[in-house]
BALO-734258 format. One line per field, with one value per residue: chain; x, y, z of N, C-alpha, C in turn; residue in one letter. Coordinates in pm, whole numbers. Example, Ala and Ser with C-alpha at 12.3 -4.5 7.8 and 13.67 -1.06 7.14 Angstrom:
2
kette A:A
n.x 1319:1285
n.y -569:-225
n.z 780:708
ca.x 1230:1367
ca.y -450:-106
ca.z 780:714
c.x 1320:1290
c.y -330:3
c.z 780:787
rest A:S
***
This chain:
134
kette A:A:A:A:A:A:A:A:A:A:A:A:A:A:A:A:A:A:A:A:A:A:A:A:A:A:A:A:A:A:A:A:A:A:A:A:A:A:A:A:A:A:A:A:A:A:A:A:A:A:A:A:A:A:A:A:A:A:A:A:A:A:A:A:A:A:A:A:A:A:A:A:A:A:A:A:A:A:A:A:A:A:A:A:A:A:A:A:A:A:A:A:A:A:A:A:A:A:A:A:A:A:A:A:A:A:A:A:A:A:A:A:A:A:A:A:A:A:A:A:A:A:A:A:A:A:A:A:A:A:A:A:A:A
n.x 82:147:417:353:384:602:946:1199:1366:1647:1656:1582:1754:1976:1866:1883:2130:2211:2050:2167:2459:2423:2275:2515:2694:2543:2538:2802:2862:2688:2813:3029:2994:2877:3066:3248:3060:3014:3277:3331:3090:3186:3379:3366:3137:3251:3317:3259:3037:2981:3067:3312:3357:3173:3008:2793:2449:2345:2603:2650:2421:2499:2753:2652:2497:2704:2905:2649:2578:2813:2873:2686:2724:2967:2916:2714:2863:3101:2906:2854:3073:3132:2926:2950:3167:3088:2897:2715:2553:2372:2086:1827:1992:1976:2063:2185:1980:1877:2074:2063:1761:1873:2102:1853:1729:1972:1986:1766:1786:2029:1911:1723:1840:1978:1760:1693:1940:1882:1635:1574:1818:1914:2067:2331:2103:2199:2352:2418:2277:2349:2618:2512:2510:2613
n.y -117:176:154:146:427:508:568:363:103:166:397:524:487:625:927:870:887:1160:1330:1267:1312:1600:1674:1664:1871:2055:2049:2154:2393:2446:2333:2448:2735:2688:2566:2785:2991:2823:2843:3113:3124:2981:3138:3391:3303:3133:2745:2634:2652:2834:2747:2610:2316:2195:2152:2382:2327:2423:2417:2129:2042:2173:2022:1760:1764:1824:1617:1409:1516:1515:1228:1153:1284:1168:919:884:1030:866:625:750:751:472:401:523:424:191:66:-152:-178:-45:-126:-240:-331:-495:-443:-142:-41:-36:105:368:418:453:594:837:840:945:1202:1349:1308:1513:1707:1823:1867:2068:2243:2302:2415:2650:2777:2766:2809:3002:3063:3125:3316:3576:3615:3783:4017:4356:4558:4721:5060:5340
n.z 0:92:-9:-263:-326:-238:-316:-517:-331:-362:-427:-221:-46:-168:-153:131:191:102:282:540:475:430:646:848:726:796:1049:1125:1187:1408:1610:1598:1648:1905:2107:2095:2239:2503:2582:2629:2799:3001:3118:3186:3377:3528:3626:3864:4166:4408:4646:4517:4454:4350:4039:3862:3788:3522:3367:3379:3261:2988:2985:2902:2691:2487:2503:2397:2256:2045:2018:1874:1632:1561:1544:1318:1149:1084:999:735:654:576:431:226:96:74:-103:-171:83:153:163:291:558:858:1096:1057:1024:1323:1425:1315:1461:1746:1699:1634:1876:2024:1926:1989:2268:2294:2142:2334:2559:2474:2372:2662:2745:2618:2681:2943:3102:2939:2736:2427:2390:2358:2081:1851:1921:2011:2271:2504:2532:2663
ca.x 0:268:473:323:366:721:1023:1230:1470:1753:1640:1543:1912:2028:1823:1863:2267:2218:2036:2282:2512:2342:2258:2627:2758:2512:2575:2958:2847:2645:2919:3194:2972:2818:3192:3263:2969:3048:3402:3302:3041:3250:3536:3287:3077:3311:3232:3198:2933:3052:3163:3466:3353:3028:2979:2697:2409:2360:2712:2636:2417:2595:2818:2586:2476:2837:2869:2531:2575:2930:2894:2560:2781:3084:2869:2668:3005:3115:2798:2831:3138:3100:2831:2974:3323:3059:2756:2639:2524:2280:1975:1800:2051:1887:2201:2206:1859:1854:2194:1975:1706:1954:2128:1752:1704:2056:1972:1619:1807:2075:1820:1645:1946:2029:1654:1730:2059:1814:1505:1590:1924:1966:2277:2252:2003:2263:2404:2418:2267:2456:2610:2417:2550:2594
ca.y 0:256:111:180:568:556:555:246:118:189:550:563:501:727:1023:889:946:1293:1398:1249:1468:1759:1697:1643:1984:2184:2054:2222:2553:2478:2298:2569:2890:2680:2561:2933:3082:2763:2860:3240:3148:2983:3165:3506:3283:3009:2638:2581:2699:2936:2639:2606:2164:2165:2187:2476:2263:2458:2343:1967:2027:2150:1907:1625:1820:1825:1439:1302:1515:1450:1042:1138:1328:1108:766:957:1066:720:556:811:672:333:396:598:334:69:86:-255:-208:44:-123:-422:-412:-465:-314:-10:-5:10:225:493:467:436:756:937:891:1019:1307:1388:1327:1603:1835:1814:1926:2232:2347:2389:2516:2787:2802:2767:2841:3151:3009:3143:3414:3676:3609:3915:4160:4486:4573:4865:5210:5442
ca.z 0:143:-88:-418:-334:-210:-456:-526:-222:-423:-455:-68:45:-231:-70:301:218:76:342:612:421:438:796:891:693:879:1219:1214:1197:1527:1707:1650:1718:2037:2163:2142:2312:2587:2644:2673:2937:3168:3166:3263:3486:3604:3637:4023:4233:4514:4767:4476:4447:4250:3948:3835:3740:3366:3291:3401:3162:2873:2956:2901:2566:2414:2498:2336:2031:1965:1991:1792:1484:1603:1488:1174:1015:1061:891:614:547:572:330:65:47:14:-200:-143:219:159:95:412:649:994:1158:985:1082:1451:1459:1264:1521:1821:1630:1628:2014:2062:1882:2032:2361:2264:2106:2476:2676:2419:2437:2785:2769:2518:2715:3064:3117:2821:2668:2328:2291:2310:1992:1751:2019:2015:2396:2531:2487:2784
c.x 89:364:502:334:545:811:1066:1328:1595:1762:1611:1688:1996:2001:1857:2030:2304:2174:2130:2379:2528:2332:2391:2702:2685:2527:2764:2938:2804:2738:3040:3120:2911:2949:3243:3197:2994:3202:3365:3193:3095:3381:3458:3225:3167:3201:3172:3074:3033:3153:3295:3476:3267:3003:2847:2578:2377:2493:2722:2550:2493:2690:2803:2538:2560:2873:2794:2558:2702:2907:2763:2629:2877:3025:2779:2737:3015:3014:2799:2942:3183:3014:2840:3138:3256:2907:2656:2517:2391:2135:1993:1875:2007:1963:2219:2047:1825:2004:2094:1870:1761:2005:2007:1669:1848:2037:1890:1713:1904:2035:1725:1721:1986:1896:1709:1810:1976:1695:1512:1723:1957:2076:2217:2171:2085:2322:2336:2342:2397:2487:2540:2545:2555:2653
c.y 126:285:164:314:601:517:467:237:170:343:629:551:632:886:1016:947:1035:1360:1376:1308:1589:1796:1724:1795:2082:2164:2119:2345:2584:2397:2386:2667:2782:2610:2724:3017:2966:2798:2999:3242:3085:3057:3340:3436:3209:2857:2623:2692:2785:2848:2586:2439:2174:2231:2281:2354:2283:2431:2172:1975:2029:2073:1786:1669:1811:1682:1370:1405:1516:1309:1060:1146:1248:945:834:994:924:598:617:766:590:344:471:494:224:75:-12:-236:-111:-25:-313:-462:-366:-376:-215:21:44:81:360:508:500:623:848:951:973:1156:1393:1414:1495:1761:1880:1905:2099:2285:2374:2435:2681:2826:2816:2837:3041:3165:3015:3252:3534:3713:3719:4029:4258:4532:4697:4983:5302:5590
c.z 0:28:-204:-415:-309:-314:-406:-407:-310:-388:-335:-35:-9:-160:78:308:185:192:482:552:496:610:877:919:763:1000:1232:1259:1378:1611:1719:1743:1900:2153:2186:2247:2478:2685:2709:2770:3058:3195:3207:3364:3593:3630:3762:4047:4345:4630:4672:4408:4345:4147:3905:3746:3540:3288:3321:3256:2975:2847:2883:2748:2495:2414:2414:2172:1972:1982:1863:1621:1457:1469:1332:1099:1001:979:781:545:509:443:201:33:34:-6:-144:8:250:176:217:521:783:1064:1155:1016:1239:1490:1440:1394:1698:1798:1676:1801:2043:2056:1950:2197:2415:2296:2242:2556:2606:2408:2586:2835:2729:2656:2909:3157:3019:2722:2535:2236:2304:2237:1914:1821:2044:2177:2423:2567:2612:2764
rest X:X:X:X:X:X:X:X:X:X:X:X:X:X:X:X:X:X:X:X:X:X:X:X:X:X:X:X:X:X:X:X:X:X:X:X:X:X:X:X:X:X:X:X:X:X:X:X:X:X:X:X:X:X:X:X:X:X:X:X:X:X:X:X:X:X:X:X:X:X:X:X:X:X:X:X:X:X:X:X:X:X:X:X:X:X:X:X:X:X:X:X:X:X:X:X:X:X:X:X:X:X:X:X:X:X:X:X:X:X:X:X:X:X:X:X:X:X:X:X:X:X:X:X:X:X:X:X:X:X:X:X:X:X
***
């Protein structure tokens, strides 16, 4: 049913490894500028908490954010090029099946921790704001 609407497998791997690609080349942009804006908030805020031991819980986080989405881009480069040095493998393999969805909780898990670096924390929204003027 499904089937008869979707293009040929051949032509589904072809697209799934363009857009893994695509997905790859735009995640550098957000790992440099957000390693930058990371270094420049702890070195104004500092990591510890005031007692000098504990870590600030918004950098546990980011911590845990820089972790899950480097093993995330870490293992997605690595399948991209497994899969462009060998053609064959594209097309039924269960393996390559539950990596991808393995991969798409990593991701989700990731994308979780950097909303709330954004949304809770603020890490982020000061990018291209002009400093105020006195």
């Amino acid at each position: 049913m499904i089937q008869s609407v979707l293009p040929p497998q051949a032509e589904l791997a072809r697209i799934s490894y363009y857009a893994l690609s695509l997905g790859l080349l735009t995640a550098l942009p957000a790992v440099f500028s957000g390693a930058a804006q990371a270094i420049q908030m702890v070195g104004k805020q500092g990591l510890f908490e005031a007692d000098g031991k504990t870590i600030k819980i918004k950098f546990k986080t980011l911590i845990t954010h820089v972790i899950s989405s480097d093993i995330v881009l870490g293992v997605s480069a690595y399948t991209w090029y497994y899969r462009s040095a060998n053609d064959a493998v594209n097309q039924g393999d269960f393996v390559r099946t539950g990596l991808a969805v393995l991969l798409s909780l990593g991701l989700m898990f990731a994308a979780h921790n950097g909303g709330s670096l954004t949304y809770e924390y603020g890490m982020g929204l000061s990018v291209g704001k002009k400093g105020k003027t006195t």
